[in-house]
C-alpha positions in Angstrom: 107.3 97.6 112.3 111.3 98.6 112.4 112.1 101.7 110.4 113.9 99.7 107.5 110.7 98.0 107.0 108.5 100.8 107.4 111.4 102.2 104.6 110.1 99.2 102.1 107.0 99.2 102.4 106.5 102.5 101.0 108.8 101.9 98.8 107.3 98.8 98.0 103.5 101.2 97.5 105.4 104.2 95.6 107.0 101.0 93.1 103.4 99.8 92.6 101.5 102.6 91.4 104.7 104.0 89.4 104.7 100.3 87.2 101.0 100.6 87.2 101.6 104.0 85.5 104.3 102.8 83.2 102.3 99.7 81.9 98.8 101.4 81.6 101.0 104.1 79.4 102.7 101.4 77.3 100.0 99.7 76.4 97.6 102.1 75.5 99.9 104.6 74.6 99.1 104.5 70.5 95.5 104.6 71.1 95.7 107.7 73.9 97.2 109.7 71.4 95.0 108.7 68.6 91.8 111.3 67.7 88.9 110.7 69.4 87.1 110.7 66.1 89.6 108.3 65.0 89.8 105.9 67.9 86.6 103.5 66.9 89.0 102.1 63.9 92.2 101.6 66.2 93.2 97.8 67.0 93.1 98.4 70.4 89.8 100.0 70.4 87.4 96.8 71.5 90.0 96.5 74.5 90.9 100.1 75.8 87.3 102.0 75.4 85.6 102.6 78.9 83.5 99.1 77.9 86.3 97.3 77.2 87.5 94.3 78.2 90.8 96.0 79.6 89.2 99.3 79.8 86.2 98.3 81.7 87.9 96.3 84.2 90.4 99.1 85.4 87.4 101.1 86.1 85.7 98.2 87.9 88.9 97.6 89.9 90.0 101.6 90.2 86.6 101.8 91.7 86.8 99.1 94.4 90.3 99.8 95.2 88.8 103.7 96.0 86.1 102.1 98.2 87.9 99.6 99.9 90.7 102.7 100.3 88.1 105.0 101.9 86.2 102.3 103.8 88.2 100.5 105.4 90.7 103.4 106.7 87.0 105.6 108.2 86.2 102.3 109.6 89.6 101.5 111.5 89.1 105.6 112.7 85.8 105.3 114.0 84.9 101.9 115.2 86.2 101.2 118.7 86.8 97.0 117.9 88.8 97.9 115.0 91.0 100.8 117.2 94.0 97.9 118.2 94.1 96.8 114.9 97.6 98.1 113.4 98.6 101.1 113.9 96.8 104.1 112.7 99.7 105.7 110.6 100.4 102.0 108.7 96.4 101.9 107.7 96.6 105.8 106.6 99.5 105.1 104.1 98.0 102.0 102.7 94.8 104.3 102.6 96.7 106.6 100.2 97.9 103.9 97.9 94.8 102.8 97.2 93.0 105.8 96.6 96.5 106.8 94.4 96.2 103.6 92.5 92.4 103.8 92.3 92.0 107.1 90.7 95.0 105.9 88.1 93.3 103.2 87.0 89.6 104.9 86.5 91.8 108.1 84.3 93.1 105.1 82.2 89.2 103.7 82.5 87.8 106.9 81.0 90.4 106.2 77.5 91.2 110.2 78.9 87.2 111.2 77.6 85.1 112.2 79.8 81.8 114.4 79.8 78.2 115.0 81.3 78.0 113.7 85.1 80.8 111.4 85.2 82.7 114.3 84.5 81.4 115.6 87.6 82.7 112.7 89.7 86.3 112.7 87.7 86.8 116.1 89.1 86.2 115.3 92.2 88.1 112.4 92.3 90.8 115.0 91.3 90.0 117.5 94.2 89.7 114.7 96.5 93.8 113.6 95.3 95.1 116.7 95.6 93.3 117.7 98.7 94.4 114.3 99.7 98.5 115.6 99.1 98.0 118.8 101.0 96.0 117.2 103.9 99.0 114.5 104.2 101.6 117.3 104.2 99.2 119.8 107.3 98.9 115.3 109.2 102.7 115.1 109.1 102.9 118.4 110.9 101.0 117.6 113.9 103.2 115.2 116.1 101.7 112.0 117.4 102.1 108.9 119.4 103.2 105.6 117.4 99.4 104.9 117.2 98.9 107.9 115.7 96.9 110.1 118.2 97.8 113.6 118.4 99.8 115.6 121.0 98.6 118.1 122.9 100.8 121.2 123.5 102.0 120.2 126.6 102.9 116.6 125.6 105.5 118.0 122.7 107.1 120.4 125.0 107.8 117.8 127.3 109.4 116.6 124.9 112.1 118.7 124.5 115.0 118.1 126.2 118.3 120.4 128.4 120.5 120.8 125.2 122.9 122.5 127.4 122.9 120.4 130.1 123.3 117.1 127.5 126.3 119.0 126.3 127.9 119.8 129.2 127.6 116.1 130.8 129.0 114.3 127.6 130.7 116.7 125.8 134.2 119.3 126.3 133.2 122.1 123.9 134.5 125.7 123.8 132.8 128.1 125.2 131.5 130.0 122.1 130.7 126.8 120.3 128.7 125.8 123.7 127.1 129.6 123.3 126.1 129.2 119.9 124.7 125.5 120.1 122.6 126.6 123.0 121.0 129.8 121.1 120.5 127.9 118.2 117.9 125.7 120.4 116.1 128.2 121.9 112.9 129.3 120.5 113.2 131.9 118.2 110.6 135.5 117.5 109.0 134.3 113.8 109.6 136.1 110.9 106.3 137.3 110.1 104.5 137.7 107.1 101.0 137.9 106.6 101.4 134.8 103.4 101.9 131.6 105.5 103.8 130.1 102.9 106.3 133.0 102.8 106.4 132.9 106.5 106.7 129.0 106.4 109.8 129.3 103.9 111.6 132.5 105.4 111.6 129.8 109.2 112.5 126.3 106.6 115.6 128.8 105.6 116.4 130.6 109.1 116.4 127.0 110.8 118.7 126.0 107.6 121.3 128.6 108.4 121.1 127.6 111.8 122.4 123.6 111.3 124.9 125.4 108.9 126.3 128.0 111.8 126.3 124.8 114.3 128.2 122.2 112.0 130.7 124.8 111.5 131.1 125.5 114.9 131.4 121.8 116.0 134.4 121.6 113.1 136.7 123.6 115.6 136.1 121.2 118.4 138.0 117.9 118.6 134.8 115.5 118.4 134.5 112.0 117.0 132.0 111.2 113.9 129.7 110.0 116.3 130.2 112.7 118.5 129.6 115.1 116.1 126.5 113.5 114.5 125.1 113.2 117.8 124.7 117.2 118.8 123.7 118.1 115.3 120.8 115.4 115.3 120.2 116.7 118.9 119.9 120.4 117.7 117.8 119.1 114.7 115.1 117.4 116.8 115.0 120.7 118.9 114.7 123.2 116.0 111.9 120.4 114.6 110.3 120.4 118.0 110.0 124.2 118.2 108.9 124.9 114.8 106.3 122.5 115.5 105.0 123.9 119.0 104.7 127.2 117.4 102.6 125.8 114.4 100.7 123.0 116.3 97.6 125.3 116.8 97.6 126.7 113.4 98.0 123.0 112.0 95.3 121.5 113.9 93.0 124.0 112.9 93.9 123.8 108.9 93.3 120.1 109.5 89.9 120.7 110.7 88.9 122.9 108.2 90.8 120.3 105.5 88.5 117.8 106.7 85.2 120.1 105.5 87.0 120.6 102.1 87.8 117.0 101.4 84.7 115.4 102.8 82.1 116.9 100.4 84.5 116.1 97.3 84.7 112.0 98.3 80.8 112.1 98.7 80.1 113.6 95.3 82.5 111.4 94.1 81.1 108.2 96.0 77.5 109.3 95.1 78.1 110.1 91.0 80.5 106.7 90.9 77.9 104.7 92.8 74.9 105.9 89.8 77.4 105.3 87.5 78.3 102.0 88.1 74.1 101.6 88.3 73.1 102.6 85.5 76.3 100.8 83.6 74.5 97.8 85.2 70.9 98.7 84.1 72.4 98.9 79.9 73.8 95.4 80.4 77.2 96.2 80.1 78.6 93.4 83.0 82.4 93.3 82.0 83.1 89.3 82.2 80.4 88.3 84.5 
């Protein structure tokens, strides 16, 4: 898939579950913001309770979409015949729209009411979302191949390329402007902090300053537009690559322990959802069937 297309497609994912959004609000909006002790004589009551026509279905659909979300992306990861099939990346975003649109749906389901054990399962159909957001910021951190399997440390370093050397073959800089471009590339000591987010923002601005300082540099130098896009994108990729060689270990381990956080939360969820749907079943209520 080219990058323009990868470009629509998630555009194409983040425009279906923002009109899903829109339309579930439109239509029920009235009723959501009527009393609960006032819904049951509301026009749209018969169609937006849980056992309503509309109601029922988005739960019925919310909850396959989840499955087929969770399923079918642990099934591409783990069984060998299915390994070739796409690339790994591709099935993880489509895995995230589903279990977006899913859990969208089932709020809408619930009429925004929900007690007892179901409320147990919402909840963790909430943990399991928001674990989901911070475990796709800690994936996207961790540099892999186009199939999507990791890098080891000596892979990414490998990667990194002679800034100075690139310069010096295709480009006639200054000397200080040579100077600066080549420090700026080099691996810097961290600012430490012992609050990894504060450390993570303090390097975000450093690395800032640094593009800054070498743009204005490069502005003293006769260069094309192309030449001067091309060493700034070349110092980007090696202040990305460094930042992520010195956070690779640390990232790979917060995955791991993601993985023990948001495991539990889609069981409960699976388990509750699953009695749920039985015992929905057992009182007769069968939607359209």
């Amino acid at each position: 898939m080219s990058k323009t297309a990868h470009t629509i497609y998630i555009i194409v994912f983040a425009l279906i579950v923002a009109l899903a959004i829109i339309f579930l609000t439109l239509t029920g909006l009235s009723y959501y913001n009527t009393g609960l002790e006032e819904r049951f004589f509301h026009a749209d009551h018969t169609s937006l309770k849980p056992s309503g026509i509309l109601g029922h279905g988005l739960g019925i659909i919310g909850s396959l979409l989840i499955i087929i979300g969770v399923f079918f992306y642990m099934a591409r990861k783990r069984f060998r015949f299915l390994m070739r099939l796409g690339v790994l990346k591709y099935w993880l975003e489509f895995h995230i729209l589903l279990c977006t649109l899913g859990p969208v749906m089932v709020l809408f389901h619930t009429a925004f009411k929900f007690g007892g054990l179901v409320a147990i399962s919402f909840w963790s159909m909430v943990a399991v979302f928001l674990s989901g957001i911070i475990g796709r910021f800690i994936y996207l951190q961790i540099p892999r191949t186009i199939e999507g399997r990791e890098l080891s440390l000596s892979e990414v370093k490998d990667m990194k390329s002679d800034v100075g050397e690139i310069i010096n073959l295709s480009h006639n800089l200054g000397d200080e402007s040579y100077h600066v471009i080549v420090e700026s590339t080099k691996k810097k000591v961290e600012l430490y902090h012992k609050n990894i987010f504060i450390r993570y923002f303090r390097k975000y601005k450093e690395d800032n300053n640094t593009i800054r300082k070498v743009k204005s540099v490069l502005k003293k130098n006769q260069l094309s537009r192309a030449q001067y896009l091309q060493i700034v994108n070349l110092v980007k990729n090696e202040i990305s690559l460094n930042r992520r060689i010195e956070r690779l270990v640390t990232m790979q381990n917060l995955f791991k322990y993601w993985h023990v956080a948001h495991l539990p939360f889609a069981l409960v969820m699976l388990v509750i959802m699953v009695i749920h749907v039985a015992v929905t079943v057992v009182f007769g209520f069968r939607w359209i069937f």
